[in-house]
KESE-459807 format. One record per residue (C-alpha): chain; residue number from 1; residue in one letter; x, y, z. Coordinates in nm, 3 decimals. Each point is the difference from the previous one (the first is absolute). Example, Ala and Ser with C-alpha at 12.3 -4.5 7.8 and 13.67 -1.06 7.14 Angstrom:
<atoms>
A_1_A_1.230_-0.450_0.780;
A_2_S_0.137_0.344_-0.066;
</atoms>
This chain:
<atoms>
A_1_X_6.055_12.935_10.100;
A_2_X_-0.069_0.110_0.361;
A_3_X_-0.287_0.197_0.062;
A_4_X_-0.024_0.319_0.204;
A_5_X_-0.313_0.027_0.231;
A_6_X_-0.113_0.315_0.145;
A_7_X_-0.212_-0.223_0.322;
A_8_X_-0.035_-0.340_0.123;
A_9_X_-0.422_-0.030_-0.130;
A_10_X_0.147_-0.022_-0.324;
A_11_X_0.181_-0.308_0.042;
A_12_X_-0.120_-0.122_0.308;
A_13_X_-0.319_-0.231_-0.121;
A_14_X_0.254_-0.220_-0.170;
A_15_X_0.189_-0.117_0.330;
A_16_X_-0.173_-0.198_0.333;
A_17_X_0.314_0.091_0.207;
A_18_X_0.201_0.252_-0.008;
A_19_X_0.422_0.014_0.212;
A_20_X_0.059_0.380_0.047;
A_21_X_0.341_0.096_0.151;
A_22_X_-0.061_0.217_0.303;
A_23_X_0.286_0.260_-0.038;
A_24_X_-0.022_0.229_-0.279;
A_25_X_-0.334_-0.157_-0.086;
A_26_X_-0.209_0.071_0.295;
A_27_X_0.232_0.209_0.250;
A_28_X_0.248_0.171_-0.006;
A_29_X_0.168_-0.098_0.318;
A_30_X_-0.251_0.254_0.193;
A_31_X_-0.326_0.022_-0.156;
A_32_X_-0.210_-0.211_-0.240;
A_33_X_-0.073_0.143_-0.393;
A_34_X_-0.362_0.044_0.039;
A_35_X_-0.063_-0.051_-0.376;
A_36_X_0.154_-0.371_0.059;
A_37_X_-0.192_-0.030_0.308;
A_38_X_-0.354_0.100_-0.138;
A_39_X_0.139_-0.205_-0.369;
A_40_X_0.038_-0.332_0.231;
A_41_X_-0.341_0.068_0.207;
A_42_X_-0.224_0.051_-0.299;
A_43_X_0.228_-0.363_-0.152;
A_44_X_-0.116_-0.152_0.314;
A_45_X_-0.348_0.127_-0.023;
A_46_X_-0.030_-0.185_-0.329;
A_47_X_0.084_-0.340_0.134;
A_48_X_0.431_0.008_-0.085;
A_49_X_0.250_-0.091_0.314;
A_50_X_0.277_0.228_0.048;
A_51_X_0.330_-0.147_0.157;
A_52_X_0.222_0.251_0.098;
A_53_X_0.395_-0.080_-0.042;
A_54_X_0.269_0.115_0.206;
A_55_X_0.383_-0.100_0.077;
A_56_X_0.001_0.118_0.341;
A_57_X_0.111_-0.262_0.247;
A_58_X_-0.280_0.100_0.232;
A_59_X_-0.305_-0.316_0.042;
A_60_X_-0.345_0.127_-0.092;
A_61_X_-0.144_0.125_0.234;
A_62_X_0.258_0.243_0.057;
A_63_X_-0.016_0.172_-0.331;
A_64_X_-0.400_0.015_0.045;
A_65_X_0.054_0.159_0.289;
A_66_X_0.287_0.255_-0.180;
A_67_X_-0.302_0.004_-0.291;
A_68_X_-0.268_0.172_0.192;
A_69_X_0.302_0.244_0.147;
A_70_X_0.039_0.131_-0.372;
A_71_X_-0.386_0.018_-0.066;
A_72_X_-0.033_-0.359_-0.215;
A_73_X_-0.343_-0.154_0.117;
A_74_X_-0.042_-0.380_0.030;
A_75_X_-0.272_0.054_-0.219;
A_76_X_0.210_0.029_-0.332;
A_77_X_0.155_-0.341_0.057;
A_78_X_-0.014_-0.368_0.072;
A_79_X_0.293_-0.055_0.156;
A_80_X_0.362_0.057_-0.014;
A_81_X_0.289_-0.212_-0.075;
A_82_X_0.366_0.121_0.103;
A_83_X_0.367_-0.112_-0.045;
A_84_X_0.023_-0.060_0.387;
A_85_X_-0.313_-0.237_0.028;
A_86_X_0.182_-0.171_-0.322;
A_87_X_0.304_-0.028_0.224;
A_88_X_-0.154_-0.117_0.306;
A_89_X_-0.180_-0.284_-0.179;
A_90_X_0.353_-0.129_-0.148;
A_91_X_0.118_0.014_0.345;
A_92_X_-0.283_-0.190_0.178;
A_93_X_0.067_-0.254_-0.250;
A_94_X_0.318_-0.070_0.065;
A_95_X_0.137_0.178_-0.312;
A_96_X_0.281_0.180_0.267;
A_97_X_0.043_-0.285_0.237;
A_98_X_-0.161_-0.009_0.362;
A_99_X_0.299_0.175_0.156;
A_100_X_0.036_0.328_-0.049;
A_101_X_0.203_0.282_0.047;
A_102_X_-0.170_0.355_0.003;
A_103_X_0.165_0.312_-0.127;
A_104_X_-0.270_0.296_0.082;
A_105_X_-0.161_0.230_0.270;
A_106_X_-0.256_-0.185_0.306;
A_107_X_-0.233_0.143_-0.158;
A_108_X_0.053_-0.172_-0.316;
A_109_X_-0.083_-0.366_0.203;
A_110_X_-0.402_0.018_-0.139;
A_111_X_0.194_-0.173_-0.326;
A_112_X_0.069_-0.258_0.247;
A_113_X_-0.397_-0.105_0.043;
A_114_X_-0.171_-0.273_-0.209;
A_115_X_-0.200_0.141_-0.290;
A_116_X_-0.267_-0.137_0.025;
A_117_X_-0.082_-0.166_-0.418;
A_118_X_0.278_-0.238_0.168;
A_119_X_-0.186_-0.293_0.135;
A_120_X_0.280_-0.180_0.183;
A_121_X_0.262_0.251_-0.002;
A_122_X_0.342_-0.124_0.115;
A_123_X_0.108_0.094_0.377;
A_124_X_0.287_0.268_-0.078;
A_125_X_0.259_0.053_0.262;
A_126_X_0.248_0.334_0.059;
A_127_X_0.336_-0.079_0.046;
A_128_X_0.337_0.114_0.012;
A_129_X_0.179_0.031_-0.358;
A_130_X_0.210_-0.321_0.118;
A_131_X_-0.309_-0.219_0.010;
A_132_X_-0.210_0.128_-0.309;
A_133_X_-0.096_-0.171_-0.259;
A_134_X_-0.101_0.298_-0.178;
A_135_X_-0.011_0.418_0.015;
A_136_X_-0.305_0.232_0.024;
A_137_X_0.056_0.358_-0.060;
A_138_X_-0.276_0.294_0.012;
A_139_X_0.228_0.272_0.069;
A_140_X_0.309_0.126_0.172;
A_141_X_0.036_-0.045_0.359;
A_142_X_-0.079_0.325_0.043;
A_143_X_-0.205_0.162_-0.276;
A_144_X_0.046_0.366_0.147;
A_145_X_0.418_0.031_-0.054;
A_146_X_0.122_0.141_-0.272;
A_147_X_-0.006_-0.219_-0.321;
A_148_X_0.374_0.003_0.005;
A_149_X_-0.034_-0.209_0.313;
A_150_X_-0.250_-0.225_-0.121;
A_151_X_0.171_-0.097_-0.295;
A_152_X_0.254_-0.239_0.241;
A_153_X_-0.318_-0.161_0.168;
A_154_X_-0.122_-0.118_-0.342;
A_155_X_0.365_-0.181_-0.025;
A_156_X_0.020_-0.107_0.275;
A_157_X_-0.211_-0.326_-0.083;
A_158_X_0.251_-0.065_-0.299;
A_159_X_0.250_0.047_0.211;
A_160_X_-0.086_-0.239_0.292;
A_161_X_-0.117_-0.250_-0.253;
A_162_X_0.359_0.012_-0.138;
A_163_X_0.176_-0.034_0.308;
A_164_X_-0.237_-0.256_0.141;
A_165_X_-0.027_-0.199_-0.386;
A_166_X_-0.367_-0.043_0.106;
A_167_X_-0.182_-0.182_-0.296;
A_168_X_-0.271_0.236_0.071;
A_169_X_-0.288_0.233_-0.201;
A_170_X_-0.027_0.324_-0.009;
A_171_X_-0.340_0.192_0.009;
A_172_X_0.026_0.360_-0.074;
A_173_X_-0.308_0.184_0.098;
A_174_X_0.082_0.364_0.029;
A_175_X_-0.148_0.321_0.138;
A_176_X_0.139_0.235_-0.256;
A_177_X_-0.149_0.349_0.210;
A_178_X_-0.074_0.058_0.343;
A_179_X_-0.311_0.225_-0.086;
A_180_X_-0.201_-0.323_-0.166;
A_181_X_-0.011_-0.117_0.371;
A_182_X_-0.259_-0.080_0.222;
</atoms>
């Protein structure tokens, strides 16, 4: 039977780590919860690591920076782990070929340098859709037209790879709102 707690202290001696989801857990998409911000402090505090989770396609260091902009301190976690950096490693290891063609904005192109947990990442290349071996999308072409718009950029890969019959992967690594932007 699941048990209903009323705050973290009550659980929160039984765990060394804990993976918290950023949106919804410590945000809302403009300012932290400071009960969940003081909850994973005082966690810290008593030795625990805190790993904040998020699926947004930014590395790192951008959502830190996006952190501090909605009042989360680097003080209530360790570090964060996000669905971009995840992305980013499977590309620098070859998971999406070395040739690749880039659906997104310029300046979407920070996905395009090494993370740095890769020791010998492989040497990735932009091309034309023609000469890719695989597809790397963070977005639209143009995040600020109207979704309507958009929708034909995010086909347009499928599309190409059709006409082309490119044996090639796909990475989908989306910007879902403009307002979670740098």
């Amino acid at each position: 039977m699941t048990h209903i707690i009323n705050s973290l202290d009550e659980i929160s001696h039984h765990y060394d780590a804990l993976f918290v989801d950023l949106w919804g857990c410590v945000h809302n998409g403009i300012v932290a919860y400071t009960a969940a911000v003081e909850a994973l402090i005082e966690y810290r505090k008593n030795g625990g690591k805190v790993v904040l989770v998020t699926n947004s396609p930014k590395p790192r260091i951008g959502v830190e920076k996006q952190l501090l902009h909605f009042n989360v301190p680097k003080i209530c976690y360790d570090t964060v782990a996000t669905s971009g950096d995840s992305a980013r490693v499977a590309m620098f290891t070859g998971v999406v070929g070395k040739k690749i063609f880039f659906i997104g904005e310029p300046r979407d192109q920070l996905f395009f340098e090494p993370i740095s947990i890769i020791k010998s990442p492989i040497k990735i290349e932009q091309v034309s859709i023609q000469n890719a071996e695989g597809i790397v999308c963070t977005g639209p072409f143009d995040g600020s037209a109207d979704p309507s718009v958009n929708k034909e950029d995010f086909l347009f890969g499928t599309i190409l790879n059709q006409n082309t019959r490119l044996n090639s992967y796909f990475a989908l690594v989306f910007y879902p709102f403009p307002f979670f932007r740098d």
